[in-house]
C-alpha positions as CSV (number, residue, x, y, z in Angstrom):
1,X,-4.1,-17.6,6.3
2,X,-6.2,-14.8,7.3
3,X,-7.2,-11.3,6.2
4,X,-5.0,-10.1,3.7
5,X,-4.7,-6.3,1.5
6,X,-3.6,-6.1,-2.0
7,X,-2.5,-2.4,-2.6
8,X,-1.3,-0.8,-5.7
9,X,-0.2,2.5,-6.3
10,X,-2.1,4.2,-8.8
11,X,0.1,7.8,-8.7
12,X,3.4,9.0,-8.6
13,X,5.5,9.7,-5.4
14,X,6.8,13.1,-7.7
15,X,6.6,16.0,-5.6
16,X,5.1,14.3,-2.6
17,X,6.5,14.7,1.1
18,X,9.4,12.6,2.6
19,X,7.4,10.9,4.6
20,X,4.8,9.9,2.0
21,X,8.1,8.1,-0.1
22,X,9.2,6.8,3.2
23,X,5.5,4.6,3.3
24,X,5.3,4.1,-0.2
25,X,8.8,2.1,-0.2
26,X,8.1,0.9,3.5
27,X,4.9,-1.0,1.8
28,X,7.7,-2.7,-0.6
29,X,6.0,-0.4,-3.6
30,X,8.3,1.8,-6.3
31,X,6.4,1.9,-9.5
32,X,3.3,2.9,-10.6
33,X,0.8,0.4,-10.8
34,X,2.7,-2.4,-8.9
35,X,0.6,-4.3,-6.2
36,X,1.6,-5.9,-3.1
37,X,-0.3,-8.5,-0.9
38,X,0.0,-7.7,3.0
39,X,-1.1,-8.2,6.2
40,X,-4.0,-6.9,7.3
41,X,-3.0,-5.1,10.1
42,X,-3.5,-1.5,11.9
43,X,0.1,-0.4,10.9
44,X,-0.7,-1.1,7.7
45,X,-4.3,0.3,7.9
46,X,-2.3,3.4,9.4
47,X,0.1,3.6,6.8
48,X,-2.6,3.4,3.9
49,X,-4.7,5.6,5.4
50,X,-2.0,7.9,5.3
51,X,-0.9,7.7,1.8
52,X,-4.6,6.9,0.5
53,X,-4.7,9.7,-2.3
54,X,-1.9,8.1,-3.8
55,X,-3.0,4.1,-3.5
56,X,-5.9,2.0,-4.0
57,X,-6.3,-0.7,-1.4
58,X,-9.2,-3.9,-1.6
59,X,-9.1,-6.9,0.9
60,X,-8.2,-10.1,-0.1
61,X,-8.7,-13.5,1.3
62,X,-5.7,-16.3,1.8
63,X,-2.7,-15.5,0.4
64,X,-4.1,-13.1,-2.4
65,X,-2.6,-15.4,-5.5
């Protein structure tokens, strides 16, 4: 299936920018320690990289089940 990213946020969104919440929801994440499994893309590369204080992000392989 390809490359694939599990991110979980690891701090709150409390006090942080707009735009930070905007990527933290756009990555389908609300709650503190919740993970998603996404494609490994360079919008998603972008968007972690731009909220990487507040994630953790590790590469997965497959489907990341």
């Amino acid at each position: 299936m390809g490359k694939m990213v599990k991110i979980t946020l690891v701090h709150s969104c409390i006090g942080r920018p707009e735009a930070q919440r905007r990527i933290i929801r756009g990555m389908g994440l609300g709650k503190v320690n919740r993970s998603v499994v996404l494609k490994d893309t360079p919008e998603i590369r972008g968007m972690i990289r731009k909220v990487d204080h507040l994630v953790a992000a590790v590469e997965v392989e497959g489907n990341g089940k």
